[in-house]
Each structure stands twice: as structure tokens, then as C-alpha cells.
C-alpha positions as CSV (number, residue, x, y, z in Angstrom):
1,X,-93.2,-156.0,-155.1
2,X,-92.6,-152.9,-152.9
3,X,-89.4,-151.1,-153.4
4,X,-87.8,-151.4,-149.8
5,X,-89.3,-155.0,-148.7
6,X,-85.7,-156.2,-147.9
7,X,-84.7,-152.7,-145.7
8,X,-83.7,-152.9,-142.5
9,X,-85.8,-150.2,-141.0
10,X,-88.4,-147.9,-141.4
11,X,-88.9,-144.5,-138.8
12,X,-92.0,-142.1,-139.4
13,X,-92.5,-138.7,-138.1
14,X,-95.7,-136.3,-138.2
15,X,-96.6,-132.7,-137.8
16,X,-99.8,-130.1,-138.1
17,X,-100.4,-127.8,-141.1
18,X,-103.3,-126.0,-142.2
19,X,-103.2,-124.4,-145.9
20,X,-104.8,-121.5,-147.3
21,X,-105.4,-120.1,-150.6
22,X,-103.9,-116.5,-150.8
23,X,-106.7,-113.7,-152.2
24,X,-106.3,-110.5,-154.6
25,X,-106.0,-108.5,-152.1
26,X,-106.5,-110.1,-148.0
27,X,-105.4,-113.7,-147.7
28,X,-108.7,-115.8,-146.8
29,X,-108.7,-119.9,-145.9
30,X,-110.1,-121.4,-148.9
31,X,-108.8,-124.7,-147.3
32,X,-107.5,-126.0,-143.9
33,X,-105.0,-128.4,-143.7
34,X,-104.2,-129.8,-140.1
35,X,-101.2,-131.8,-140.5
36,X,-99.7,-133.9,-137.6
37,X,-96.1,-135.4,-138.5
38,X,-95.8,-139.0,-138.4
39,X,-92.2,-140.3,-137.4
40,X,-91.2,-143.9,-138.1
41,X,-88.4,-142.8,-136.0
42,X,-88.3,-138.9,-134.9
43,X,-85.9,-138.4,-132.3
44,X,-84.9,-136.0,-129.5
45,X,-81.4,-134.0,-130.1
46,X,-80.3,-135.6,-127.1
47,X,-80.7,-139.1,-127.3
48,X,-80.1,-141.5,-129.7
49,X,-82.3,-141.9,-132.3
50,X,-83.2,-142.5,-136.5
51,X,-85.0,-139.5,-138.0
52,X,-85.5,-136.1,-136.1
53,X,-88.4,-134.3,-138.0
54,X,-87.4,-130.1,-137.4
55,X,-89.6,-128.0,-139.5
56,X,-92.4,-129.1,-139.4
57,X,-91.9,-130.4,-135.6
58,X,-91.8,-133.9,-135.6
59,X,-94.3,-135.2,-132.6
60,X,-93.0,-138.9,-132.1
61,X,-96.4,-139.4,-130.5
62,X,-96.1,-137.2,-128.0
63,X,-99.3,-134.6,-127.5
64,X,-98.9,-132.0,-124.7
65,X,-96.3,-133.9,-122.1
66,X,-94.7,-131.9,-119.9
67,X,-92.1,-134.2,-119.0
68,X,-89.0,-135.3,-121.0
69,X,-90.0,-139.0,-122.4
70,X,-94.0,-139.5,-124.5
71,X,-96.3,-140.7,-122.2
72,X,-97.5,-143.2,-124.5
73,X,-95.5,-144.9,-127.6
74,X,-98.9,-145.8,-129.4
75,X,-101.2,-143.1,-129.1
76,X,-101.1,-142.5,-133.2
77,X,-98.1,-144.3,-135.0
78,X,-95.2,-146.8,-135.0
79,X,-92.4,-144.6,-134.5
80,X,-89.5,-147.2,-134.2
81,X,-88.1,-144.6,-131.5
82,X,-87.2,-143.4,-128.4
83,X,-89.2,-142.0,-125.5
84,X,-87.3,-138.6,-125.8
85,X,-87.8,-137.6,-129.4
86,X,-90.5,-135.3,-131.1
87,X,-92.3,-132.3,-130.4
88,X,-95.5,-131.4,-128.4
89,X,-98.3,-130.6,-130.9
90,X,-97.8,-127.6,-133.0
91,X,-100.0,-126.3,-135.7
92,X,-98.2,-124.4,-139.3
93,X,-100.2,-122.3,-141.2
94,X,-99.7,-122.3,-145.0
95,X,-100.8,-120.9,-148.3
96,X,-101.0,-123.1,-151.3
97,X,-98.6,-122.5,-153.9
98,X,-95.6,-121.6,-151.4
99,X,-93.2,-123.0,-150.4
100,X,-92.0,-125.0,-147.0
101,X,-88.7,-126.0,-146.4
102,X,-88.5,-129.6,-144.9
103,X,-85.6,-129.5,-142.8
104,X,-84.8,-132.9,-140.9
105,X,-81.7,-134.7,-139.2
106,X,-81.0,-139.2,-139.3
107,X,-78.9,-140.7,-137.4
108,X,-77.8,-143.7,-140.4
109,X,-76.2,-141.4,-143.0
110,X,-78.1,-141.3,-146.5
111,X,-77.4,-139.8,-149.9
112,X,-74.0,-140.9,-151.7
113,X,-72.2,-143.1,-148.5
114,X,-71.4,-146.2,-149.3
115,X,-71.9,-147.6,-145.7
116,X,-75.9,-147.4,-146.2
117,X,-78.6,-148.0,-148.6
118,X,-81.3,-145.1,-148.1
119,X,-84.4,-144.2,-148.6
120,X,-86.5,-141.1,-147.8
121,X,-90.6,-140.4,-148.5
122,X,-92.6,-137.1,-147.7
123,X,-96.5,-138.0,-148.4
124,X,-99.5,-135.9,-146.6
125,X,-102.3,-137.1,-146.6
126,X,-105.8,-134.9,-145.9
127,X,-109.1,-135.8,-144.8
128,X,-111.7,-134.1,-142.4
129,X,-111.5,-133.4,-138.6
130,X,-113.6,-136.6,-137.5
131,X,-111.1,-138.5,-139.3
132,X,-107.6,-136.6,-138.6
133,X,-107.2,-134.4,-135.4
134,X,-104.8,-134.4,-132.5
135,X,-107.4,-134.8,-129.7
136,X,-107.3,-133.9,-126.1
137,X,-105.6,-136.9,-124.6
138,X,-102.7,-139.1,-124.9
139,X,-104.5,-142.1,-124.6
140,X,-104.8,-144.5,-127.8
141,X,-108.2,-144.4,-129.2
142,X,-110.2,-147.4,-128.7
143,X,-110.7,-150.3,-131.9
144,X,-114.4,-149.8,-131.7
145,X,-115.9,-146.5,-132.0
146,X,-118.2,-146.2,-128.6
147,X,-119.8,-143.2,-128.3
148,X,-119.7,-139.4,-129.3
149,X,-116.8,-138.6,-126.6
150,X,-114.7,-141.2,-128.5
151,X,-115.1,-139.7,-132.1
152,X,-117.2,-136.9,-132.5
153,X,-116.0,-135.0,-129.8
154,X,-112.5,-135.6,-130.8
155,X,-111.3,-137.0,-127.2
156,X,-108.9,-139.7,-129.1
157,X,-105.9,-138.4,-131.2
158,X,-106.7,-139.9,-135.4
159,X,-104.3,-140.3,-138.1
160,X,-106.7,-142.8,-139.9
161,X,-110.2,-143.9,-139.2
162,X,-112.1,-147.2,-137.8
163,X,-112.8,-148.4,-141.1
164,X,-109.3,-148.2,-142.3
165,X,-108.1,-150.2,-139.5
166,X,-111.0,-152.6,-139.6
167,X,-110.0,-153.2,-143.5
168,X,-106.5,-154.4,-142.3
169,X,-107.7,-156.5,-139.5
170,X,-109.4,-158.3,-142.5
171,X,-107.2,-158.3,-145.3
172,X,-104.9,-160.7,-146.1
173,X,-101.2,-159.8,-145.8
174,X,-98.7,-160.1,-148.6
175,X,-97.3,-163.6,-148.4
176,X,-94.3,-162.3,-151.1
177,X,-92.5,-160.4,-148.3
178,X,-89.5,-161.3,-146.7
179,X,-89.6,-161.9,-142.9
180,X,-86.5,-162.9,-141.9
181,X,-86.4,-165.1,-138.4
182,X,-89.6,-163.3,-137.7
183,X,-92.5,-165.5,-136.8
184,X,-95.0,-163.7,-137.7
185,X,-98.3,-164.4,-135.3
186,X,-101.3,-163.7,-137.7
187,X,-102.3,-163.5,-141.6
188,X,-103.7,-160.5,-141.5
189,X,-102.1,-157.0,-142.9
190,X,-102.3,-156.5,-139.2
191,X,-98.4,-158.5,-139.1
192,X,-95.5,-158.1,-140.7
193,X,-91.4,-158.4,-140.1
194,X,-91.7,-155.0,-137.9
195,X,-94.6,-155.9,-136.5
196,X,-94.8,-160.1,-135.8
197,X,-97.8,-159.4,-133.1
198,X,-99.8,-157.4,-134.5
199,X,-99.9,-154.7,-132.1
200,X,-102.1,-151.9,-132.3
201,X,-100.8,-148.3,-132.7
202,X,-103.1,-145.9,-133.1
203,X,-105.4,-147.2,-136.4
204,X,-102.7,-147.7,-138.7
205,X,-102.4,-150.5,-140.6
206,X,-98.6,-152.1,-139.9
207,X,-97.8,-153.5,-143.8
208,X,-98.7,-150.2,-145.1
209,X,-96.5,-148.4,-142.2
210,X,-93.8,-150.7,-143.3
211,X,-93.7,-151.0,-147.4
212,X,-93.7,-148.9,-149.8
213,X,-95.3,-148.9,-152.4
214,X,-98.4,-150.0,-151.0
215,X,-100.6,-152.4,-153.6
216,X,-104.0,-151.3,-151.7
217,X,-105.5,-147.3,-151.4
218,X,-104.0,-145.9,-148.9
219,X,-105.0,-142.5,-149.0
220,X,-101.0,-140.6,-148.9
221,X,-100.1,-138.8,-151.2
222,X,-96.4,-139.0,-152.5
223,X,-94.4,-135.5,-152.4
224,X,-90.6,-136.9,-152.8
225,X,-88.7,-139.7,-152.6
226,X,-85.0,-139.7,-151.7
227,X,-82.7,-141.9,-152.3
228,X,-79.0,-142.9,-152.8
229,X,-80.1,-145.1,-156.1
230,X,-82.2,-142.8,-158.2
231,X,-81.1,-143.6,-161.6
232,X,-82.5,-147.7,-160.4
233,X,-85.3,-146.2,-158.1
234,X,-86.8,-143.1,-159.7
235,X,-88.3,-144.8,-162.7
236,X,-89.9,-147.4,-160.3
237,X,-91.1,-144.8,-158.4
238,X,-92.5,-143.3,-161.1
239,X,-94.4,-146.3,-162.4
240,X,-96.0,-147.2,-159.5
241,X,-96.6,-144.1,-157.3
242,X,-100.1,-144.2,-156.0
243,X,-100.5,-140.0,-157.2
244,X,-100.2,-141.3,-160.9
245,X,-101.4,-144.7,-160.7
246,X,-104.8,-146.4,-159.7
247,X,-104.7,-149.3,-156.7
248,X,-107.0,-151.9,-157.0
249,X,-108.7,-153.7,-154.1
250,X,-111.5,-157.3,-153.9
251,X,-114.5,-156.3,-152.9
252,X,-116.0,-158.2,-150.6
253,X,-118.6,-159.3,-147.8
254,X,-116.7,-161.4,-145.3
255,X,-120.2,-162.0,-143.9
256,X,-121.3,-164.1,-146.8
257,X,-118.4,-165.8,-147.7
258,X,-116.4,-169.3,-146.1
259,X,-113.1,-167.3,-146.4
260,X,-111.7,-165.1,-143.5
261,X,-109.6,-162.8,-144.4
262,X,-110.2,-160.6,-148.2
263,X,-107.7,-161.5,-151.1
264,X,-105.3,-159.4,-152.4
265,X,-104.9,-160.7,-155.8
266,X,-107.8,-160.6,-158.8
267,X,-107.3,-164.4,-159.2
268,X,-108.4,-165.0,-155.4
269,X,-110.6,-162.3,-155.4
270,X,-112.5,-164.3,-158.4
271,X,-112.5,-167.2,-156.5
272,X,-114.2,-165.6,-153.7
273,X,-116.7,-164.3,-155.5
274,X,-115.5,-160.9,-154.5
275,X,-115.1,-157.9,-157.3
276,X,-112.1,-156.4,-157.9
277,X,-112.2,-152.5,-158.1
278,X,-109.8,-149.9,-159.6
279,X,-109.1,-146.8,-157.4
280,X,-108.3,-144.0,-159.5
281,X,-105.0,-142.1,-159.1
282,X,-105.1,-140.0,-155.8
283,X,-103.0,-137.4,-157.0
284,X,-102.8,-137.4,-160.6
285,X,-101.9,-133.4,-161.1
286,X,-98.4,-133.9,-158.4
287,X,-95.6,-135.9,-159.5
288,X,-93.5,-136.9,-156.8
289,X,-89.7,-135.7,-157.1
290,X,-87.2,-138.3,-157.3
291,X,-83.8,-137.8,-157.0
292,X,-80.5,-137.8,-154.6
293,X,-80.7,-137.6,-150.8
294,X,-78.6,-135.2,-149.0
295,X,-75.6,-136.8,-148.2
296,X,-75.5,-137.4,-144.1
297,X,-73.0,-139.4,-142.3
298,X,-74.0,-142.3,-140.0
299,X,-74.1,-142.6,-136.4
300,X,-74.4,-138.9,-136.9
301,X,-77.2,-136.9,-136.1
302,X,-75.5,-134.1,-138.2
303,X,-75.6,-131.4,-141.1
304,X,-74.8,-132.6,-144.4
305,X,-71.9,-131.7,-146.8
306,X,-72.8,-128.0,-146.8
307,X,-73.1,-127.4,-143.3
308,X,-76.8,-127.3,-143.1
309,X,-79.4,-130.1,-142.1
310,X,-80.7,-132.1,-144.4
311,X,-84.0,-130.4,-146.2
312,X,-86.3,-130.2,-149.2
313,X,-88.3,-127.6,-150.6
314,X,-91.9,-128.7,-150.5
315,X,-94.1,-126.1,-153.0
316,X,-97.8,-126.7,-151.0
317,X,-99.9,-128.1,-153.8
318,X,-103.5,-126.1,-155.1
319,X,-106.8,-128.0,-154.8
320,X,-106.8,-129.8,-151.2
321,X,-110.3,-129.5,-150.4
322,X,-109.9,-131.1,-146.8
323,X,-109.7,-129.1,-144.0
324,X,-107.1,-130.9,-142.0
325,X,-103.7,-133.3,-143.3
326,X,-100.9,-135.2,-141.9
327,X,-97.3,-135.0,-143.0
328,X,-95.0,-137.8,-142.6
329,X,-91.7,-138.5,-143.0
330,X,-90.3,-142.4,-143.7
331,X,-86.4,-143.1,-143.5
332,X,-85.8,-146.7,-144.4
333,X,-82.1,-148.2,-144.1
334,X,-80.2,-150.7,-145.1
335,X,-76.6,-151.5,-143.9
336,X,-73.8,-151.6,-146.5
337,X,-73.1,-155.0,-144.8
338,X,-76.2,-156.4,-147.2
């Protein structure tokens, strides 16, 4: 079961990086890592919002607007948010082995506060510029690959690929999840409490966006994970962080078999005649840190205790051997009240 399937909700915010490997003597790019921040929720200073992404800069969707709200809400993500938050596209340039200091504000308060249970994640996630670029427009790239303007010429803004999405259309969704009131409008991973329609944003898949851990590959890779319960937390973390720990998946052709949608358990996957496969660790060299978050107070888009923002040191890990990557940011709350 994931960790936060009973929160309340979930904000994501994205930014650019690219990542070199220092030399002896001149600093050369070994390895380019294009990073745009994905907000569940990434909010402008001046409206109300969840999660303000700072360093890196946050987009909230937005690309190159020139006016105060996004143009378009779905061009890459589910932000949760507000027209006004996030940052027109902006690139950072790093070395591998130093260090970034994530600095970012929430609205909800986090950390020890009793009025809120909080979590935090910082993953990346790399792959190369076919797959993972900003594009040229705002418009949402289309479901169906149709040409080399869509893809190859990298008109469209992509976080994850056609196939990715494709594999979520036709996966079954995790019937073990609580959806409140929702009624949800599909049985696909394509729905979930968050997401009862099944609207598109972008090609990410909606029960990955909205739990955590995921039980399929996803492809992020885990940096930290805040929260105001680590001694329950961190050892489940731990145990079933995808950097550590293989995710399995069933094999199979829809096109020759009477089901619909793929299993998501080996038993049904048997009975499908499908095979299920191991994925090996994604990450197995970086342990995510686990530990407190910052203490923030809610209804506050504020510094914490010590008079800064709330931030983490990030050390940029060796050996990413794509040339561009995605950092995100995932702030999921629950009230006190429950």
C-alpha cells in the first residue's frame, strides 16, 4: 500500500538542470541534465497557493507567458494550483558531486505542527531530449505521436513519453485505494480520487502523480523524503523506495488476450497468461534521506523557525548518463482534523 493513500493533497513543482562532471584542470560536460520542475502545487508569492518551488524555479506549467496567469494548466503536469504561480522556463547548470540548495515555501505548515500531517519528496528523474524537453509552445502535446514536428522536432513540451502514457491508459488501477465520495469514471491508472475523469495533463500518468510509493517502474528517482513522522515513515520509506528496490510489472499483449486492461498483481497476471517481470533497482548507489521537515506554519506561505525558507541540501549524484532531467517537488497534506 502506498504511504500517503489517505492524504488529502498532493502539489508538484518542476524545474531545468543540466549537470556536469568537473575536470583536473577546465570543467567539461561529461553529462547534461535538463531538469524542468514539476509542482503538484507551485504557487505565485502573491496569490494563494500550496508549494512555491524557489531555487530551482518552480514552472507550474507555465513556458514563456508574458502575462501574469499560465496560459495553459495542462501543458506537462497536474499542478493542483493556481493560474499565478511558477516561473517561466529556466535552465541551472550543475556539476556532479556539489551541492544545490532546494529552497521552497507551502502554504499548509509541515514539520513538527500538530495542525497537519506532512509529507515532502524531491525525485529527478533523467532521460534524453526526445523524451524530456521544454518545447517551443504552450500547447499540450498530442496522445498520438503524428509527425516529426510533434516529437522530433521538439514543438510539444515532455516530462514522459507516449509509451508511458499509453501503459497507463491500459493498466489497471489499484482497486486498494481509498476514494472517498469520488466516483471515479474509468478502471484504468488513468483515474484516481484526484483525478475521477481521467483528464489528460501532459503524458503523466494520474495514480503515479498521486501515490507514493508507486508499485509499477516509474522511472524517478527518490532524493529525500520529509516528513513530520519519520521514526513511522523512514523505515517504510526505506523498504520500499524504488532507488533500492526492484518494481515488478505483467507483461503482456492486450492484442492477444480477452482482458482489457493489464493486471497489476502476479496472481492476475498468471491468469492472463501474461509474465510477470522484475525491474531492477533504479538507483541502487543513492539512498534517499529521510528525516524531519522544516517546521512551517499553515495558512502561511512563510520562513520556518529560523527565519529562512524551508530548504534541503541536494549533493548532485555521479553517474547520470542522460543528457537532460526533471526535478519535482510533491507536498502531500493531511489536516489534523483526520
Amino acid at each position: 500500500q502506498p504511504i500517503n493513500q489517505s492524504t488529502t493533497h498532493t502539489f508538484f513543482v518542476f524545474t531545468n538542470l543540466y549537470i556536469y562532471t568537473p575536470d583536473t584542470h577546465t570543467h567539461t560536460m561529461k553529462t547534461q541534465l535538463y531538469c524542468t520542475v514539476l509542482l503538484v502545487l507551485v504557487l505565485a508569492a502573491t496569490a494563494a497557493a500550496d508549494v512555491y518551488l524557489h531555487i530551482p524555479p518552480g514552472s507550474n506549467n507555465r513556458f514563456d507567458e508574458n502575462t501574469r496567469d499560465r496560459r495553459n494548466a495542462n501543458r506537462l503536469f497536474d499542478s493542483q494550483n493556481n493560474n499565478r504561480g511558477g516561473y517561466n522556463v529556466q535552465n541551472y547548470f550543475l556539476y556532479e558531486g556539489s551541492e544545490l540548495e532546494v529552497r521552497w515555501t507551502n502554504q499548509h505548515a509541515c514539520g513538527p505542527n500538530h495542525k497537519t500531517h506532512c509529507n515532502i519528496l524531491l525525485q529527478y528523474r533523467c532521460d534524453d531530449p526526445a523524451n524530456m524537453r521544454d518545447g517551443a509552445v504552450t500547447a499540450t502535446i498530442p496522445e498520438t505521436p503524428q509527425g516529426p514536428t510533434d516529437e522530433t522536432y521538439s514543438r510539444f513540451g515532455m516530462h514522459e513519453d507516449h509509451d508511458w502514457y499509453q501503459l497507463c491508459k491500459t493498466t489497471e488501477r489499484n482497486k486498494g485505494l481509498f476514494t472517498a465520495s469520488q466516483q471515479l469514471q474509468g478502471e484504468s491508472a488513468r483515474f484516481t480520487r484526484q483525478n475521477p475523469g481521467g483528464t489528460r495533463r501532459g503524458l503523466e500518468c494520474p495514480e503515479e502523480r498521486d501515490y507514493y510509493p508507486y508499485w509499477r517502474p516509474t522511472g524517478w528517482v527518490d532524493i529525500a523524503y520529509l516528513t513530520d513522522e519519520p521514526e513511522t515513515l523512514c523505515p517504510l520509506v526505506l523498504a520500499q523506495t524504488e532507488n533500492l528496490h526492484p518494481r515488478h510489472y505483467c507483461a503482456l499483449n492486450l492484442t492477444n488476450s480477452d482482458r482489457k486492461l493489464i493486471p497489476i498483481s502476479p496472481g492476475q497476471c498468471a491468469l492472463a497468461n501474461g509474465t510477470w517481470t522484475a525491474v531492477p533497482p533504479i538507483a541502487p548507489t543513492q539512498t534517499p534521506e529521510c528525516k524531519m521537515a522544516p517546521w512551517t506554519r499553515d495558512n502561511h506561505l512563510g520562513n520556518t523557525l529560523d527565519g529562512e525558507v524551508a530548504r534541503y541540501r541536494w549533493k548532485v549524484p555521479t553517474g547520470v548518463y542522460s543528457e537532460n532531467c526533471v526535478f519535482r517537488i510533491r507536498y502531500n497534506i493531511t489536516t489534523g482534523d483526520y
